[in-house]
MARGUPA-809527 format. One record per residue (C-alpha): residue in three letters; y, z, x. Coordinates in nm, 2 decimals. Layout:
BEGIN
> Ala, Y, Z, X
...
***
This chain:
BEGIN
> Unk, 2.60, 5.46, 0.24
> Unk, 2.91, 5.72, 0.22
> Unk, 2.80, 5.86, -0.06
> Unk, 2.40, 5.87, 0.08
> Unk, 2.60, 6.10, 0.43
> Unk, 2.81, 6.28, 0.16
> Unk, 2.48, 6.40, -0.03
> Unk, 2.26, 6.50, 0.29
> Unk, 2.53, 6.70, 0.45
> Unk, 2.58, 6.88, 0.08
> Unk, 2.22, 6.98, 0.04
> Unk, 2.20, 7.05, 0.47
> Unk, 2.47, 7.29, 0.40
> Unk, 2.28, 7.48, 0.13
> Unk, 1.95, 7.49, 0.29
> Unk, 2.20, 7.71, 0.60
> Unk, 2.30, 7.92, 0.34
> Unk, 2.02, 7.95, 0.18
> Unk, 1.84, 8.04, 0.49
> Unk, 2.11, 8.31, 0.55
> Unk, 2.09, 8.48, 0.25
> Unk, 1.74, 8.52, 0.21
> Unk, 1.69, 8.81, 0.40
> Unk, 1.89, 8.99, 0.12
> Unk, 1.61, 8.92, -0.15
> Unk, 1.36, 9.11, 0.10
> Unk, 1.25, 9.45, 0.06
> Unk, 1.50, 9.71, 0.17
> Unk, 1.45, 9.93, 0.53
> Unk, 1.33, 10.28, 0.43
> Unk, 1.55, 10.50, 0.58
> Unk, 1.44, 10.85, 0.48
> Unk, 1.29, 11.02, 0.82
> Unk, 0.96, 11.21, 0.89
> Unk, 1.07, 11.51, 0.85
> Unk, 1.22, 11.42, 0.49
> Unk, 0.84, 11.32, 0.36
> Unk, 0.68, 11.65, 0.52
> Unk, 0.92, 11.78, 0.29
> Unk, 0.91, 11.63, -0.03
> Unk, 0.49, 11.65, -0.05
> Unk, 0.44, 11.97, -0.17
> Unk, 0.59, 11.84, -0.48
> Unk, 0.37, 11.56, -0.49
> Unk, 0.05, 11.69, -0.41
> Unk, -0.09, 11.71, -0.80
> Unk, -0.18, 11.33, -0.76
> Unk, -0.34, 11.39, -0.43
> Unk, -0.66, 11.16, -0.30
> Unk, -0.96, 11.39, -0.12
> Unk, -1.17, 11.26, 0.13
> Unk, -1.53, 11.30, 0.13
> Unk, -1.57, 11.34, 0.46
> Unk, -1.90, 11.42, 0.72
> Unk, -1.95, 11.70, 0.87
> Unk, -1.97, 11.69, 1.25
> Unk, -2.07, 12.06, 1.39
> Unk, -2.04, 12.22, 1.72
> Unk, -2.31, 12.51, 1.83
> Unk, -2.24, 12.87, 1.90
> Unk, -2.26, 13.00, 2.24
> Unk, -2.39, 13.35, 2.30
> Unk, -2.14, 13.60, 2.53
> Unk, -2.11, 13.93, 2.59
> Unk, -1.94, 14.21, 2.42
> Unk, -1.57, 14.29, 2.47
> Unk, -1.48, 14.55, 2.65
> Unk, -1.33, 14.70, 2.30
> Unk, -1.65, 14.71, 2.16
> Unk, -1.75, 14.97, 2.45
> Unk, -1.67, 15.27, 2.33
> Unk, -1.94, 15.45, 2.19
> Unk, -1.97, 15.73, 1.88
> Unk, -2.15, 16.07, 1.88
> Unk, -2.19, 16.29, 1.62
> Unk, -2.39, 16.63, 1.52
> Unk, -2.42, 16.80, 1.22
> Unk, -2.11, 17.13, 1.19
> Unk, -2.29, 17.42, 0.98
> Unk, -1.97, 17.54, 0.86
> Unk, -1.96, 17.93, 0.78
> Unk, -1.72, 18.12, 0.65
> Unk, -1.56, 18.40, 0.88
> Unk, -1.55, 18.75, 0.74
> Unk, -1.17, 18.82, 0.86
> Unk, -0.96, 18.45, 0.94
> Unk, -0.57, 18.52, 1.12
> Unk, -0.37, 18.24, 0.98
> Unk, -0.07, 18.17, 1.21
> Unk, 0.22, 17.97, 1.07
> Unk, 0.32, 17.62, 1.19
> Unk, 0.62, 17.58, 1.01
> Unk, 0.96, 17.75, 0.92
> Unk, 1.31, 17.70, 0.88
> Unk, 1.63, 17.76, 1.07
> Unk, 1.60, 18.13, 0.81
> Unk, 1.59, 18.42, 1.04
> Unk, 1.26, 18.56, 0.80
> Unk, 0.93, 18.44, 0.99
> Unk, 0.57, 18.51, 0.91
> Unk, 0.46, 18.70, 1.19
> Unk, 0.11, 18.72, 1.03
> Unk, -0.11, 18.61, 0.77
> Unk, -0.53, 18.72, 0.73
> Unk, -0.77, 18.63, 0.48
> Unk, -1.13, 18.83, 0.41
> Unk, -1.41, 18.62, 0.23
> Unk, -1.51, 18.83, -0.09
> Unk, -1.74, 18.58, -0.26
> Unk, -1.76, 18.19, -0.27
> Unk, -1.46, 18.17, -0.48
> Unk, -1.26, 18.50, -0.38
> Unk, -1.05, 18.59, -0.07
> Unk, -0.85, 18.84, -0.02
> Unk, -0.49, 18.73, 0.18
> Unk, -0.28, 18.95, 0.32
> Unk, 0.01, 18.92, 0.54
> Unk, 0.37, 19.05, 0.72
> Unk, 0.69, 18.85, 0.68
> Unk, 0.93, 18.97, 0.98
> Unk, 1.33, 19.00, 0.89
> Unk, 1.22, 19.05, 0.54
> Unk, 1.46, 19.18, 0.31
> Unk, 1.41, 19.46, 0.06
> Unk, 1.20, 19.19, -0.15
> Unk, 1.11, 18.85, -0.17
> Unk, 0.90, 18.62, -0.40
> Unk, 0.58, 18.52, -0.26
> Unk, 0.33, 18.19, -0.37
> Unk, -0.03, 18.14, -0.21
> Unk, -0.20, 17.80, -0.19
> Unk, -0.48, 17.64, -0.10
> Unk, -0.47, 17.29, 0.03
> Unk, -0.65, 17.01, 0.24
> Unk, -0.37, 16.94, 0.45
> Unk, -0.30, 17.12, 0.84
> Unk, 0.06, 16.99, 0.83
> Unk, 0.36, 16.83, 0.70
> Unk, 0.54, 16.90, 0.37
> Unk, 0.42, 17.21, 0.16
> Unk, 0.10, 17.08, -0.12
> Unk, -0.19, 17.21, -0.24
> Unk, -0.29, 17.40, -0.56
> Unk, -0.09, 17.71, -0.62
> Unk, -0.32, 18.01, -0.64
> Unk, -0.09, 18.30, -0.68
> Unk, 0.25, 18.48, -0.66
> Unk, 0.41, 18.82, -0.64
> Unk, 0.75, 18.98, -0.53
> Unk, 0.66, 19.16, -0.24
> Unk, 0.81, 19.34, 0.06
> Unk, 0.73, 19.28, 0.45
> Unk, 0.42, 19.35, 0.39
> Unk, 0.23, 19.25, 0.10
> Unk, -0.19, 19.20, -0.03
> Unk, -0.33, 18.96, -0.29
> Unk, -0.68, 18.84, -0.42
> Unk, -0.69, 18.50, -0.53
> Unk, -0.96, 18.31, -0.69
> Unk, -1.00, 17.96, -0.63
> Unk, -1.02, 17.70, -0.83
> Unk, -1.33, 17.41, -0.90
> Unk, -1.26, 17.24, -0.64
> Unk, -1.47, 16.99, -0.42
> Unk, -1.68, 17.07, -0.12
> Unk, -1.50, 17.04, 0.21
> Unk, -1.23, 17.18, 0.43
> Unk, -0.95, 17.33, 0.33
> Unk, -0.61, 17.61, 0.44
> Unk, -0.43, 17.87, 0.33
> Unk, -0.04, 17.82, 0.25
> Unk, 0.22, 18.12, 0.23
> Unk, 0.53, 18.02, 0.08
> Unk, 0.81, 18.32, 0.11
> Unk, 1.15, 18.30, -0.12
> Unk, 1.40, 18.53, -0.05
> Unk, 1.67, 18.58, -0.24
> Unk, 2.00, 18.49, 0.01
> Unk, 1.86, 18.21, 0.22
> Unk, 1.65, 17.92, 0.23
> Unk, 1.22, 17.93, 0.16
> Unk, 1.02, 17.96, 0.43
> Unk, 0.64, 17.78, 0.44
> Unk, 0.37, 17.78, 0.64
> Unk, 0.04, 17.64, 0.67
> Unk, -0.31, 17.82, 0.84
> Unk, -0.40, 17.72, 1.20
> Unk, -0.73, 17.77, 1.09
> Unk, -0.96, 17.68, 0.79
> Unk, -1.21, 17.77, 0.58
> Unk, -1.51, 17.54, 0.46
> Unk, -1.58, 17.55, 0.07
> Unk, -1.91, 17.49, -0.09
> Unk, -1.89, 17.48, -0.45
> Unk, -2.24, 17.52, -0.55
> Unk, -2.23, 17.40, -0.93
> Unk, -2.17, 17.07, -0.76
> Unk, -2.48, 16.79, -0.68
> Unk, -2.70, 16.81, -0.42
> Unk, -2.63, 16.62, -0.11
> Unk, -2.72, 16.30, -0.10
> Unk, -3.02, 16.20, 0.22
> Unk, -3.02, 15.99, 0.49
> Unk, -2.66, 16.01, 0.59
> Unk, -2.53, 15.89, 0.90
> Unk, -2.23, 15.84, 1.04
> Unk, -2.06, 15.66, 1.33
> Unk, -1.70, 15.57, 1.50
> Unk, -1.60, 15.23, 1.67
> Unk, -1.22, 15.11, 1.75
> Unk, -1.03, 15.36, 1.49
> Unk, -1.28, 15.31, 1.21
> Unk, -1.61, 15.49, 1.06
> Unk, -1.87, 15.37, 0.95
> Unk, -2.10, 15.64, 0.68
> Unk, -2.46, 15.50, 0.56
> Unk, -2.67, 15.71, 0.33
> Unk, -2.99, 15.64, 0.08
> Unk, -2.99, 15.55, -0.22
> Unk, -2.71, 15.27, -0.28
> Unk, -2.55, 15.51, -0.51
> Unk, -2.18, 15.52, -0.49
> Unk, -2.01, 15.84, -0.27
> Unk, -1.69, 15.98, -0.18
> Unk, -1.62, 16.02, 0.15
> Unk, -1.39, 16.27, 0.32
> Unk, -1.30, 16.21, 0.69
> Unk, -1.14, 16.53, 0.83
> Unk, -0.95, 16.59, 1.17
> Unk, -1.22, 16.79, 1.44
> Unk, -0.95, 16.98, 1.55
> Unk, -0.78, 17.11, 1.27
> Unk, -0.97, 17.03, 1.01
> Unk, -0.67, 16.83, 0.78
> Unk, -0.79, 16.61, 0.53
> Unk, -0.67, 16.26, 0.73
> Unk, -0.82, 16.01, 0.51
> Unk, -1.08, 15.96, 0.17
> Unk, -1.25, 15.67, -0.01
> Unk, -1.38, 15.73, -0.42
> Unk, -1.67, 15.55, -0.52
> Unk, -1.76, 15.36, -0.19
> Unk, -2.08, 15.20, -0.15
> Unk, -2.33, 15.22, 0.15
> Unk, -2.22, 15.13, 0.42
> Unk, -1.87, 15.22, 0.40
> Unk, -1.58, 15.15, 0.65
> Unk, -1.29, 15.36, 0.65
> Unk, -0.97, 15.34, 0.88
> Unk, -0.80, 15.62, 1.05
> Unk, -0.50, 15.64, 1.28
> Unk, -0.55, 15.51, 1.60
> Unk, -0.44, 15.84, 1.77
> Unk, -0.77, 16.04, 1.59
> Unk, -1.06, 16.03, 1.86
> Unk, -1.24, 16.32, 1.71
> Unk, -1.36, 16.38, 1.34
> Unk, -1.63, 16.51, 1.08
> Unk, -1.71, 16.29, 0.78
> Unk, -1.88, 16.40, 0.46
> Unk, -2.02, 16.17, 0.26
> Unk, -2.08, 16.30, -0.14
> Unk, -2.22, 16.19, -0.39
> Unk, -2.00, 16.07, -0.67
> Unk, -2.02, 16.08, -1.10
> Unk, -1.73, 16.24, -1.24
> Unk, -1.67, 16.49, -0.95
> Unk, -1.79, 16.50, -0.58
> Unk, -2.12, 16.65, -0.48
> Unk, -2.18, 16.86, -0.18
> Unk, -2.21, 16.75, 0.19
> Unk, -2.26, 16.90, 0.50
> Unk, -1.99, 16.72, 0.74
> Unk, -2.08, 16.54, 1.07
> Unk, -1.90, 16.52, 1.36
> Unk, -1.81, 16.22, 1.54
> Unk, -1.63, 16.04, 1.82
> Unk, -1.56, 15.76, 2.07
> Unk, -1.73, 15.79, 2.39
> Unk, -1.86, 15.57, 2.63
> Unk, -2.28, 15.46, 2.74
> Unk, -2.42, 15.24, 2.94
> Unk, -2.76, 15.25, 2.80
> Unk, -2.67, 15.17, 2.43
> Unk, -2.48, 14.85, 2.34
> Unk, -2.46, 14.54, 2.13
> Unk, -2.36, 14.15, 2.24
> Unk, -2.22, 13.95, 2.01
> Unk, -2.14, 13.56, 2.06
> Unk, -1.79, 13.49, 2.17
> Unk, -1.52, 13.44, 1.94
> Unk, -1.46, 13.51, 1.60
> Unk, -1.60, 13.12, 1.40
> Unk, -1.92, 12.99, 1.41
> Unk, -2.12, 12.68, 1.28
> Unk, -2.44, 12.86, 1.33
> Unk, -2.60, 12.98, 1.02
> Unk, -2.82, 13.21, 1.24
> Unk, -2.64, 13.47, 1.51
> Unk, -2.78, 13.54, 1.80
> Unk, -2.71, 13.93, 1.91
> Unk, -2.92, 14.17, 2.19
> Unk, -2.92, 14.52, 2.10
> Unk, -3.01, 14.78, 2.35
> Unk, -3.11, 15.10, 2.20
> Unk, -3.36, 15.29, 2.39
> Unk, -3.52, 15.57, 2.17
> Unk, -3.34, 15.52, 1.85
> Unk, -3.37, 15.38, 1.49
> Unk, -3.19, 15.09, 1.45
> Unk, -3.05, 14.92, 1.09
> Unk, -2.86, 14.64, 1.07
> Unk, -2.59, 14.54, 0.79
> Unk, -2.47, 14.21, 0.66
> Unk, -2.19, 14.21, 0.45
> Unk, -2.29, 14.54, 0.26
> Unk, -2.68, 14.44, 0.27
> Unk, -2.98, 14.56, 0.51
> Unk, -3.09, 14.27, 0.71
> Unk, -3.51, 14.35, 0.77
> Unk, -3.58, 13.98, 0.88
> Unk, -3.64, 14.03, 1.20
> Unk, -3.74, 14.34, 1.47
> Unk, -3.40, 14.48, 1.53
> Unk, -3.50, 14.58, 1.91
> Unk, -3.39, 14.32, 2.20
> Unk, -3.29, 13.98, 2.10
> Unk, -3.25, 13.95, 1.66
> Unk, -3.14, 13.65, 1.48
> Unk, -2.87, 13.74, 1.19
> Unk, -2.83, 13.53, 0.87
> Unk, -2.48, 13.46, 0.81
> Unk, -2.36, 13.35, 0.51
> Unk, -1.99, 13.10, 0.45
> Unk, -1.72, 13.25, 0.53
> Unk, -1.61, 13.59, 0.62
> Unk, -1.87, 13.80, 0.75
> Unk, -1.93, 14.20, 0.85
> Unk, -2.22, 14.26, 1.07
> Unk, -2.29, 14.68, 1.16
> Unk, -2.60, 14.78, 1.38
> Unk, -2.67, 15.12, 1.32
> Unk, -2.85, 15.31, 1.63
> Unk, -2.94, 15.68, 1.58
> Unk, -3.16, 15.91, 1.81
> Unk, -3.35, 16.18, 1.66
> Unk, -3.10, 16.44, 1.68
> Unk, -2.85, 16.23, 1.45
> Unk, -2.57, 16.11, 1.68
> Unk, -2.53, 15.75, 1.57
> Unk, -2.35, 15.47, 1.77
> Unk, -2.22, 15.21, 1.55
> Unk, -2.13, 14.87, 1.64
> Unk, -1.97, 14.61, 1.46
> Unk, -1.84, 14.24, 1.44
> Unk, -1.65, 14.02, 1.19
> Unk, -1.70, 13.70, 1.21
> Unk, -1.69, 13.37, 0.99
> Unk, -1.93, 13.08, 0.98
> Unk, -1.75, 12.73, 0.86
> Unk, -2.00, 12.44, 0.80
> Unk, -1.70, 12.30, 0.64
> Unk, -1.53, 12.00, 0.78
> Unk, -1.18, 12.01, 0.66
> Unk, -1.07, 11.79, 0.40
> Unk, -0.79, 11.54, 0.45
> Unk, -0.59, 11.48, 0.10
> Unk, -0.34, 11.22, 0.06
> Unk, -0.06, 11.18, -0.19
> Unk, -0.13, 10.80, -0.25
> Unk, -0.48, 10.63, -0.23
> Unk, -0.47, 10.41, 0.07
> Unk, -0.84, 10.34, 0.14
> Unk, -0.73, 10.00, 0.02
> Unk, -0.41, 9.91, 0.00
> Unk, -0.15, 9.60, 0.03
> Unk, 0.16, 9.55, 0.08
> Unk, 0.45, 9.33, 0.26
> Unk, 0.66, 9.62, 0.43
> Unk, 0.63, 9.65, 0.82
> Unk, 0.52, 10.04, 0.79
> Unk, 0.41, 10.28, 0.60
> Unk, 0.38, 10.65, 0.54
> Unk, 0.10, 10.83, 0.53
> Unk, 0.13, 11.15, 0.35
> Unk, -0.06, 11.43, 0.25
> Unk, -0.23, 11.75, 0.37
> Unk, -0.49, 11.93, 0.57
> Unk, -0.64, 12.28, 0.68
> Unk, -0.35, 12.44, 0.88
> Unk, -0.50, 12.53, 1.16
> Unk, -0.72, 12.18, 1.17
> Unk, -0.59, 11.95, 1.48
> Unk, -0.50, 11.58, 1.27
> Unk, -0.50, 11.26, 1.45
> Unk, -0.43, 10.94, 1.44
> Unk, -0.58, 10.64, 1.54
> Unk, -0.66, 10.87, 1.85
> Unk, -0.28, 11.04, 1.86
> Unk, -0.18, 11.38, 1.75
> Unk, 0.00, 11.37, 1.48
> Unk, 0.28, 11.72, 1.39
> Unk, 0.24, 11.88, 1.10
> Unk, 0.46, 12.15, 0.92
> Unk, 0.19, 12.36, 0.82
> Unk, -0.05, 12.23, 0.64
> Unk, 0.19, 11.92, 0.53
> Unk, 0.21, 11.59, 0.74
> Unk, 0.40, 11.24, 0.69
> Unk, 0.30, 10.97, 0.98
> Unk, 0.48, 10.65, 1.01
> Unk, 0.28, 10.38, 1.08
> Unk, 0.39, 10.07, 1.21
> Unk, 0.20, 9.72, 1.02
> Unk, 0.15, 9.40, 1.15
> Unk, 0.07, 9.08, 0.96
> Unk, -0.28, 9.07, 0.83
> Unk, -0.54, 9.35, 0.83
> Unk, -0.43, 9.71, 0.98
> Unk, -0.72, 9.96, 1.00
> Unk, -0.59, 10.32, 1.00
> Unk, -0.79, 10.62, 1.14
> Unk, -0.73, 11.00, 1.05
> Unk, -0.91, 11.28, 1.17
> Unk, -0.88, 11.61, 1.16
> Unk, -1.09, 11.91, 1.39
> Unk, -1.13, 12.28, 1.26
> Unk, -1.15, 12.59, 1.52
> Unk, -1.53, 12.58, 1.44
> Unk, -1.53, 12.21, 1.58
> Unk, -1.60, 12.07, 1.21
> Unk, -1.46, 11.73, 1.20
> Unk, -1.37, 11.45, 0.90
> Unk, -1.21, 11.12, 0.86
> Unk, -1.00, 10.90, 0.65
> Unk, -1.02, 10.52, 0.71
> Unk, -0.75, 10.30, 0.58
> Unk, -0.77, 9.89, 0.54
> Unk, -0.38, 9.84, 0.49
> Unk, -0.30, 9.43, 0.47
> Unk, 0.01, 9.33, 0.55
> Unk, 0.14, 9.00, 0.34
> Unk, 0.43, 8.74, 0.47
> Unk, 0.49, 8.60, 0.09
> Unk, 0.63, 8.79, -0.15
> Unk, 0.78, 8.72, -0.50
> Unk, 1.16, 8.69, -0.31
> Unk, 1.05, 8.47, -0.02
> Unk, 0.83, 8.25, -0.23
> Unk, 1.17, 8.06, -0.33
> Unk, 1.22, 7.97, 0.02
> Unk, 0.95, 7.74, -0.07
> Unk, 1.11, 7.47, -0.23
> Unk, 1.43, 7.52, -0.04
> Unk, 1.24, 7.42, 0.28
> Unk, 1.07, 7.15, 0.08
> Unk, 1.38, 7.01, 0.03
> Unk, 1.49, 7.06, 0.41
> Unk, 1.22, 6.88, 0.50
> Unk, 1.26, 6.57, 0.27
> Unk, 1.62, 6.56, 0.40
> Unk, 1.55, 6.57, 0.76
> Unk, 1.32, 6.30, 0.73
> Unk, 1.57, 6.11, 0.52
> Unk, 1.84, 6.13, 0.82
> Unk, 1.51, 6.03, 1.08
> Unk, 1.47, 5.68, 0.85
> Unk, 1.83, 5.63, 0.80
> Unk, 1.91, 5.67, 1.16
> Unk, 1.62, 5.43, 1.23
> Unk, 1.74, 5.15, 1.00
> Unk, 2.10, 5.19, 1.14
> Unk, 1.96, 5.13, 1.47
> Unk, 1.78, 4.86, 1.40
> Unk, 2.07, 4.70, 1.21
> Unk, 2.28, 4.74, 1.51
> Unk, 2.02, 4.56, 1.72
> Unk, 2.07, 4.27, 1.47
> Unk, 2.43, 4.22, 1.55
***
């Protein structure tokens, strides 16, 4: 009997120790945080999972235009003529005490002029170079026509060179001998036609919306395009080989210019330049749908343009699908998109309007670094990681999840059994997709599975100790 007590309260004790010590054989707590995953997917991503997700779309609604999109541009052909006799009065010298007091051209022919001109202060003689250049101010340029040692007062014919159509000045640069060059560009200018040059190209319009114009012109041949200040007539911006319709951007402080549009094949053809700028109407407008993404394939837009022709662009393109007059319907295509209405009178002033705007049918895709559509495991969470669109909203199971970027790691808590995990994600264009996960949760794993035999053997002892306390009653009731 001793020896029967001995052995149950040896094999009692190891079943308590056993039972202590096999938490150790379980799984170990992950201890990295959130924050550690988001950073450790990028490096991951190459053995990503994509979702194939449905597309849930919201529709457009159709607003009104914004108040930026008010101002309106006029423009009128400039016949630019050449003056017989042209003062030029400096802009620029230095802190020299020698001065250009004046400065005159005479037209001769299309290529000749005759400058002429008085330096103030001047010493016995100084050096003297002419040129001719696009630009009204800033550092001396331009092509060097001339130079001569001259006195105060001094006369040269120069020739120019073959040189594009358009506006250009007159430069004096004076070099003395004992103090600092002097330079000065024209206040006015002179408009050159070189006549060996192509014809100009038809059909050319040209507008000016929010520090931008717009050119359009027949033909779909390429063209260079010159956009020149309407007060001084500097060169402030060009474009080589553009198509129609071309944008170009000038500095927001510009409100007033004239744009010639040339054509272009080795060199730029002629052009007569147009005048434009920003005003305001209330009889000639556009409205656009709110906001710059749409799901809508077809955009709704009014266009009220009394009296005028009226051609719409998409993207480069001509749309003629529907009557451009009151309410139209524009085809978008995916992604980014340009849309200019043209409206011109007939005396050629042209009001351009424009929108860009992107249409995303898309819903965004939800990639994970591991595939958990179905998975199993014996931990009590899990992460979740992997990436979407960066501007999407991501939620799960109906709770916002934070991403950094377009990287997110979401620690999910598991209970025993099945766990069904939902992720979806929401563009700006109200596209939506999901991600469903069926993530089973097992109690038995290789580890505890030798608890087992352990508890078998528990159990057999406890019912040992039951009987043997039973017949040692009874025994005792013998007595």
């Amino acid at each position: 009997m001793k020896i029967i007590k001995k052995l149950s309260a040896f094999l009692f004790v190891i079943v308590i120790c056993a039972a202590l010590c096999a938490p150790a054989f379980a799984s170990e707590t992950d201890s990295t945080t959130v924050e550690d995953e988001i950073m450790l997917i990028s490096d991951t991503s190459e053995s990503s999972y994509e979702t194939d997700p449905t597309a849930t779309t919201s529709s457009g609604q159709t607003g009104t235009t914004d108040a930026a999109q008010s101002a309106i541009d006029t423009q009128s052909t400039v016949t630019p003529t050449p003056s017989a006799s042209q003062t030029i009065t400096p802009i620029g010298t230095t802190s020299s005490k020698i001065s250009v007091s004046a400065f005159n051209f005479d037209y001769v022919t299309e290529t000749r002029y005759r400058l002429s001109w008085t330096i103030q202060n001047c010493p016995t003689n100084v050096y003297v170079r002419l040129y001719v250049t696009t630009a009204a101010s800033g550092e001396l340029s331009g092509t060097e026509l001339g130079a001569m040692e001259t006195g105060a007062n001094g006369m040269m014919y120069v020739d120019l060179p073959d040189m594009d159509c358009g506006y250009y000045h007159f430069a004096i640069q004076v070099i003395p001998t004992d103090s600092d060059a002097i330079f000065a560009y024209s206040s006015e200018s002179f408009f050159h036609t070189n006549s060996d040059r192509a014809e100009e190209l038809t059909g050319v319009i040209a507008g000016m919306e929010n520090g931008k114009v717009y050119a359009l012109w027949d033909g779909g041949e390429p063209a260079e395009i010159y956009v020149y200040d309407a007060d001084t007539k500097g060169l402030i911006s060009s474009a080589a080989y553009t198509v129609s319709p071309a944008e170009i951007k000038i500095p927001s402080d510009v409100k007033n210019v004239e744009v010639g549009v040339a054509s272009y094949s080795y060199s730029s053809g002629r052009f007569t330049p147009i005048a434009c700028s920003e005003v305001k109407s209330s009889t000639v407008n556009v409205t656009y749908p709110e906001g710059d993404v749409t799901t809508d394939a077809l955009m709704p837009i009014k266009i009220e343009a009394p009296n005028r022709t009226i051609k719409v662009f998409v993207n480069g393109k001509e749309d003629t699908a529907d009557e451009k007059v009151g309410d139209a319907n524009i085809a978008l295509s995916e992604g980014e998109n340009q849309v200019c209405v043209f409206m011109t009178d007939s005396k050629g002033s042209t009001i351009v309007r424009s929108k860009n705007i992107t249409l995303d049918t898309i819903p965004p895709a939800i990639t994970l670094i591991d595939d958990l559509t179905e998975y199993t495991t014996t931990d009590d969470a899990i992460y979740i990681k992997g990436s979407v669109e960066e501007d999407a909203e991501l939620l799960c199971d109906g709770t916002e999840a934070s991403k950094v970027g377009e990287y997110f790691c979401i620690r999910k808590s598991l209970n025993i059994g099945m766990n069904t995990i939902r992720l979806s994600a929401k563009d700006a264009a109200g596209n939506e997709s999901s991600y469903v996960m069926k993530i089973t949760r097992t109690f038995w794993t290789s580890e505890n599975k030798l608890m087992i035999p352990i508890a078998v053997a528990a159990l057999i002892i406890l019912v040992f100790e039951i009987y043997m306390l039973f017949i040692r009653g009874r025994g005792k009731n013998k007595q």
